[in-house]
N, C-alpha and C positions, 0 to 999 in steps of 0.2 A: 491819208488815203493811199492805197497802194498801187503803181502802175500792172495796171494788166499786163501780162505778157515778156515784161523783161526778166520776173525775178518769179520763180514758182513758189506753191504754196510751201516747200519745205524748208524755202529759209526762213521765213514768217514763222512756221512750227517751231523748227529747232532753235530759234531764239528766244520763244516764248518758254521752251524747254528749258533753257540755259538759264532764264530768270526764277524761272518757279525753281528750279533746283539749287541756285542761290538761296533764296529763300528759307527751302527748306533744310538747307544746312546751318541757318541762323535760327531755327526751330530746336534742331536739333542738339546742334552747342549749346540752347540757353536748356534744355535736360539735361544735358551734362555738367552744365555747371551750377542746378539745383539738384545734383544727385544724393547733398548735404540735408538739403533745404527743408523742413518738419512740414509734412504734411502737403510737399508739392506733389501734384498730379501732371505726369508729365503729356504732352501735346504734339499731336501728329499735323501736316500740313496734308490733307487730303484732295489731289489735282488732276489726278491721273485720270477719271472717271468724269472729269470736264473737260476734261483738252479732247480725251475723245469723242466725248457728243457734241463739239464744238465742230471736231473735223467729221463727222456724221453728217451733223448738219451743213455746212459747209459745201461736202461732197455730194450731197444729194440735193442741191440747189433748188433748198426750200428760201423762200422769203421770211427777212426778219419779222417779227411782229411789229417793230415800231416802225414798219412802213405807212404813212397816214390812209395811203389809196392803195387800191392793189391796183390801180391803172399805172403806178410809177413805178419807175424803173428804180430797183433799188441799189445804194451804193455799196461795192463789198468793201467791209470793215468799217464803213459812218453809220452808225448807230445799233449797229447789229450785236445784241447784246450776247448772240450765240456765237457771235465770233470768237477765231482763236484770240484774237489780241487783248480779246473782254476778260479772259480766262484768269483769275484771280485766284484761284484754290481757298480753301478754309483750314483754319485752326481748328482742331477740335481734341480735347481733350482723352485720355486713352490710359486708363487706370492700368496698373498692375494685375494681374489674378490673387497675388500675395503682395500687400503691401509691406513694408516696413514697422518694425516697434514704433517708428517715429512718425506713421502715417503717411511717409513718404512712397510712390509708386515707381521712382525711377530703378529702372533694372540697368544696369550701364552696361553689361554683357550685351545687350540685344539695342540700347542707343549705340553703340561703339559699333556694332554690326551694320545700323541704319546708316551711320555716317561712312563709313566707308560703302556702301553700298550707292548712295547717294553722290558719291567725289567719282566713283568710275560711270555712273550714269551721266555726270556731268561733262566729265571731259570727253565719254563716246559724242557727246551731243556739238560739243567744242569743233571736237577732232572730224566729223560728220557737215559741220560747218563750215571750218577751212575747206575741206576738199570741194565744197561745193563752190567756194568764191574762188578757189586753185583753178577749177573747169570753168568757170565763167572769165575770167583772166587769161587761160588758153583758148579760151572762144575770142574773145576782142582781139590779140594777138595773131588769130588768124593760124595757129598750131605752133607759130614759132619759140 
């Protein structure tokens, strides 16, 4: 459970960032290293389109469904399956336009594109992070 008030929703985000983009750099190398492979269909981790309607909802402090009563006060992040921290993203499959002689769909031009694409998203998210516990750190410290 999260303390209200000490720690805002964006370090909760951009940790959840940091995880899913882990992730999807482990998606992403195992296409790259079935780029051999007969007949592999290589696989996208799709998350971006969760994390936002996670922080939608979120932000416009609608109540989870798995609240039992709507008389109760609900917990943010215990059992809210629309929370960020729920935010799981999915594999899903993502054929070639031209596959290979070998049935194979991996294009490594455009995985090698995703994975570096993926490494600078990760460490804005990193680097976006630090600065946030840098400023929380000169707050305790009182500016000195």
């Amino acid at each position: 459970m999260q303390i209200e008030g000490i720690f805002s929703d964006t370090i909760g985000v951009l940790g959840k960032s940091i995880d899913l983009r882990a992730k999807n750099q482990n998606v992403i190398a195992s296409n790259v290293a079935n780029a051999e492979t007969p007949n592999y269909v290589p696989k996208v981790l799709a998350f971006e389109e969760e994390l936002q309607g996670a922080l939608k909802k979120e932000s416009s402090g609608r109540r989870p469904s798995s609240v039992p009563n709507p008389r109760h006060i609900p917990l943010r992040g215990v059992g809210a399956t629309g929370s960020v921290e729920y935010v799981t993203g999915q594999v899903v499959e993502k054929p070639a336009k031209t596959p290979g002689r070998d049935g194979n769909a991996v294009e490594i031009e455009n995985e090698m594109g995703r994975l570096a694409e993926n490494q600078i998203m990760f460490n804005a998210s990193v680097q976006l992070l630090s600065k946030k516990f840098e400023g929380l750190r000169t707050a305790i410290r009182e500016g000195k």
